[in-house]
N, C-alpha and C positions, 0 to 999 in steps of 0.2 A: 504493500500500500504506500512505503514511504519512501519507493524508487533507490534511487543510486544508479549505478549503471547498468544491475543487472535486470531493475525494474522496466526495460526497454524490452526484456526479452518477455513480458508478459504482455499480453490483451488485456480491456477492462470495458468494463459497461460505463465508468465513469463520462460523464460529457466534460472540456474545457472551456472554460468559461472566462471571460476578464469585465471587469471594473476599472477604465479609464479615464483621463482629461480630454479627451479627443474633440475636436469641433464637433457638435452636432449640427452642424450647417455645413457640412463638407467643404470649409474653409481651412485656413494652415493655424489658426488660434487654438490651438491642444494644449490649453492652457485653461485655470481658473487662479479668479481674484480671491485670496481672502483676506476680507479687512480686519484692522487691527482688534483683539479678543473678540474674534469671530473661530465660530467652529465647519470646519471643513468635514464633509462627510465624503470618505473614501472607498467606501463599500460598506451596502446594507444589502445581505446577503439572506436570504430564506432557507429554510430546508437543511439538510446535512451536504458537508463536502468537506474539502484541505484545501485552506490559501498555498499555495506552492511555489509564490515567487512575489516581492514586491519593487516597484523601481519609483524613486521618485529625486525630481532634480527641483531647482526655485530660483525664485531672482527676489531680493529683498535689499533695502537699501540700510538695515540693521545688521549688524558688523556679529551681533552675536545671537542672529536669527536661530542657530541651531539647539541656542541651549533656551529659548524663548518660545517657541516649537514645541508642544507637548501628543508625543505618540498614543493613543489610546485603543484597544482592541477589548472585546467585548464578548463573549462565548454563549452559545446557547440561553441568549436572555437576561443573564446576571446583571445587577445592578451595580455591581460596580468593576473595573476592569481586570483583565488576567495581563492586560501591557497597560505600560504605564511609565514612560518614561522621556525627558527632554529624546526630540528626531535624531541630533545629531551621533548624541550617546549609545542609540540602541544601534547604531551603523555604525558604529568602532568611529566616530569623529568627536573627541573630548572638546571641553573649554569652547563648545562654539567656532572652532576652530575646522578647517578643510582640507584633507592631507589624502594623498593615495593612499589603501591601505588592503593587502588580500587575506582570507581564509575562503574556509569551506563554506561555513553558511552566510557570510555577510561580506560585503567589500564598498570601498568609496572608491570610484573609477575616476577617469579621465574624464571630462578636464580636472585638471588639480584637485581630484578628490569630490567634483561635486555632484556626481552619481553615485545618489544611497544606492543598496540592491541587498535585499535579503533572500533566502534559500532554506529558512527555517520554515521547516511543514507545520501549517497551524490548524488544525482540524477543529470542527465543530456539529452537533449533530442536530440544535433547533436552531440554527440560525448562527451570522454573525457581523458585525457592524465594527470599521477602521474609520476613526475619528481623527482629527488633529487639529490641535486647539491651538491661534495666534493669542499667544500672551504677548505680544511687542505690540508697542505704540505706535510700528511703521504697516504700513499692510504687505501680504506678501504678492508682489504684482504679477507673478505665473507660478502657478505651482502645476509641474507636471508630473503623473503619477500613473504607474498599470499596479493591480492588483489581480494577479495570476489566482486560480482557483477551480477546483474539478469539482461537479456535483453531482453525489452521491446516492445510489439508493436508502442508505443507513451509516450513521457513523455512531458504534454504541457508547454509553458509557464508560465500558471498559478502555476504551481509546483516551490514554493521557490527553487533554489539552495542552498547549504551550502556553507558558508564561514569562515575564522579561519584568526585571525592577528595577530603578534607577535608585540609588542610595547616594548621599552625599556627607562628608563631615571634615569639619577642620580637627584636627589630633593634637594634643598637648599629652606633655611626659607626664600624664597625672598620676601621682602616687609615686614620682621618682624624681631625684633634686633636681637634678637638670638633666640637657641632652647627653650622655654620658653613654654615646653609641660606639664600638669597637676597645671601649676601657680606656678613650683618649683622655679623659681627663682626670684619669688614675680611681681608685678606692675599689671596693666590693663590687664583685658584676651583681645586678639585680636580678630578683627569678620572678617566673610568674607560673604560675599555676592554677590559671580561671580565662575564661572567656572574656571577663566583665570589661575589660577597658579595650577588647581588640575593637578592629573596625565591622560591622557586618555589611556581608554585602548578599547572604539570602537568606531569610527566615521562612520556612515553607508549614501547611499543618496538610496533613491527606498523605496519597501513597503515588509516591511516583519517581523520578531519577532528573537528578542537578545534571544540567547537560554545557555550562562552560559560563566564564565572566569575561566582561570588557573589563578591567581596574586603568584606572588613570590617576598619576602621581604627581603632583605639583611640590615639589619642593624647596624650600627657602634658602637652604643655604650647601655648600657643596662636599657636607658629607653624604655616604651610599647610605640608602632608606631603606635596603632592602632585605634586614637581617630579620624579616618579621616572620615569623609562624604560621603557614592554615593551618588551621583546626574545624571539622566537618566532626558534627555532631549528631548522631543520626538516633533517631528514635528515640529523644530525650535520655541519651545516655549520659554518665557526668564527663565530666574532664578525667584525662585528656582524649578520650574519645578513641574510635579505631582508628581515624585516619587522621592523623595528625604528623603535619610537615616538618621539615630541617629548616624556611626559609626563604622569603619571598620569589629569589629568582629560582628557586630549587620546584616550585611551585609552578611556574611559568616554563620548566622542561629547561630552564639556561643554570649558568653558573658562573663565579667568582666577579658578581657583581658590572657585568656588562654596561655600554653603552656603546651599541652598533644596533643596525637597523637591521632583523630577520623573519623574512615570511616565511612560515609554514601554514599549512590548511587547516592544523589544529591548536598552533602556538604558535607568537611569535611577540616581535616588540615592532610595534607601527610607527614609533616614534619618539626621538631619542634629544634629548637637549644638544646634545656636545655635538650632532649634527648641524642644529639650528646654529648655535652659535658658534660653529668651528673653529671651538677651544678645545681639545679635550680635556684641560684643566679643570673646567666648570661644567663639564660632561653632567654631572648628578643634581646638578644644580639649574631647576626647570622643570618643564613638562615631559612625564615621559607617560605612554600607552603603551601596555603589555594585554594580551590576549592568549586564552587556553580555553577550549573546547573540548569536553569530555565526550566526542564523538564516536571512540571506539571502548572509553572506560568509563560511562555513565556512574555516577553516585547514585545508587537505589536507595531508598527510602519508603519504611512502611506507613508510617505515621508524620513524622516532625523531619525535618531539616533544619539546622542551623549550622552556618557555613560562615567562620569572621578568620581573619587575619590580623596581627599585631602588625603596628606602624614602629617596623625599630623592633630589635629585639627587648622583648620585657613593654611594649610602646614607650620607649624612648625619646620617639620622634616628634614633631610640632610638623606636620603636613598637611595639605589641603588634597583629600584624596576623595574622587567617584569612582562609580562603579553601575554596571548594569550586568546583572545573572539572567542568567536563562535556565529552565529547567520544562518541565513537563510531570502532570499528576493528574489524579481524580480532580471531578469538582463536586463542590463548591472547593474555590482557594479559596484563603485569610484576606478581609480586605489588607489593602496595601496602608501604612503611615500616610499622612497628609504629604504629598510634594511639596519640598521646599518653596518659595515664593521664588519669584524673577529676580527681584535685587540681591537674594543670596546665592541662584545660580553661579552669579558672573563670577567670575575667578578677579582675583585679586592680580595686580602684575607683579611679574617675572622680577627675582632681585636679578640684578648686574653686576657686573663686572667695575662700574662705580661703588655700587652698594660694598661691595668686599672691599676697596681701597680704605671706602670713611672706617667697615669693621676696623682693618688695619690700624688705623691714626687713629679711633678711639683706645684700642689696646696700648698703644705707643703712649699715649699720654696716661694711661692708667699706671703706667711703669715708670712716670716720669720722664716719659722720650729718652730722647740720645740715640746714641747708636745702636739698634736693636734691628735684629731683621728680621724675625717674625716668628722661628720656631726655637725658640728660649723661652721654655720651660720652670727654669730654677726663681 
């Protein structure tokens, strides 16, 4: 039912069907307005079938339409969504931001990234409706969009739904004196042994299998962020759970704390500061998007999922980190936390390469100045 390549070699009674912007005037306008917090209906769909492909591209003259953009999807009638998250984010595009980017089931194409395109099979059996809500103040002057989908005799309830959550939080070392990440600033390494201050990026209730996350890292200053821990909780078990990691990038399928750009279909890093800045001094310092999709090793779950990661080993860290999970289960799901608002979306900016000099000259004068170069310790 949910294809691949070998799914070519079968017949199906199913019909294809799409959901477009297309002129209905048999003009070349394949486009619709939507005006500023106005909602856009994308498909309102009857009966049972699988959305099976989504593409949608825009023109807007707000700098950070993507994260103002709210993706919503809707299953069999429920009141409130099983997606639910800023556009850009559920297509591997963090911060608003538009960058090429490939896996298996999502990518941002050419030109410069601003072709979403999903490949996540989204089944439903009474029905289904893709929404998307202008929260900016600009409108968006073409939005074009297909929405791929086969209709079904039946699709039971046995058939996980898909679902997608956007999470957002800024990190502080709470519960630890300071950033005291790799034992640079000497004393006791910290321990932890609880969930309670990681990041979560899925909380799930019902029975069904974590199927991959977008995480996006913003960090302030240019130490490596990525000594944190998953820990996947499953069927309210306590700490430390069955599957519990070594380690952010250990998590992400990479190792000894990267910054380079690599696609894979099920992992990879989309986007890497020390590119953008072509420093690699300040490689860690910035935006970076990593991605893993548990396409051949789904996390099952019968009951509960809870899926978080430490910022920092012990959360040590002060980051600005999102994320978007994808997963698939029975419904009813848990409704989702309220969405952050628009003014807390926006990412804050990037420190510099200035911002490090003034760190510098504030140290310098904390020491008294003089001749100091920077890594004197005593």
């Amino acid at each position: 039912m949910f294809g691949g390549l070998s799914g070519l070699l079968s017949l199906s009674d199913a019909r294809s069907r799409r959901s477009s912007s297309f002129d209905r005037t048999g003009g070349n306008r394949d486009c619709i307005r939507v005006e500023p917090h106005a909602t856009a209906v994308l498909a309102d769909l009857g009966g049972a079938g699988i959305i099976k492909h989504i593409w949608i591209t825009l023109s807007c003259p707000d700098p950070m339409i993507r994260r103002k953009l709210v993706l919503r999807c809707f299953w069999d009638g429920h009141e409130h969504p099983s997606v639910e998250s800023p556009l850009g984010d559920f297509f591997g595009q963090g911060w608003g931001m538009n960058y090429t980017f490939s896996s298996l089931p999502l990518a941002a194409a050419p030109k410069d990234g601003m072709s979403l395109v999903s490949y996540w099979p989204m089944p439903f059996g009474e029905g289904a409706r893709v929404v998307l809500e202008n929260q900016s103040d600009s409108p968006v002057e073409a939005l074009y969009f297909y929405v791929d989908y086969e209709e079904h005799a039946r699709i039971g309830e046995d058939v996980p739904r898909f679902f997608a959550w956007y999470n957002q939080e800024s990190t502080w070392p709470e519960g630890a004196p300071n950033e005291n990440e790799w034992g640079v600033l000497g004393g006791e390494e910290p321990k932890n042994q609880s969930t309670t201050q990681n990041y979560v990026f899925c909380e799930a209730s019902g029975r069904g299998h974590f199927a991959g996350v977008n995480f996006y890292v913003q960090n302030p200053g240019p130490m490596w962020y990525g000594e944190g821990d998953d820990m996947f909780l499953i069927d309210g078990e306590p700490w430390p759970g069955t599957l519990h990691g070594t380690g952010t990038e250990d998590y992400f399928n990479q190792c000894w704390c990267p910054d380079e750009l690599f696609s894979h279909p099920y992992f990879g890093t989309a986007r890497v500061p020390g590119v953008e800045n072509r420093d690699p001094r300040f490689g860690w310092m910035g935006r970076t998007h990593v991605y893993r999709y548990h396409i051949e090793d789904p996390i099952r779950f019968r009951s509960s999922l809870r899926a978080t990661i430490e910022h920092g080993h012990a959360n040590v860290m002060s980051l600005n980190l999102a994320s978007v999970a994808y997963w698939y289960q029975t419904m009813p799901g848990r409704a989702f936390p309220v969405l952050a608002p628009v003014d807390q979306r926006i990412p804050g900016p990037d420190t510099s390469v200035v911002d490090v000099h003034r760190w510098r000259d504030a140290w310098r004068r904390s020491r008294g100045g003089g001749r100091l170069w920077g890594n004197e310790t005593g």
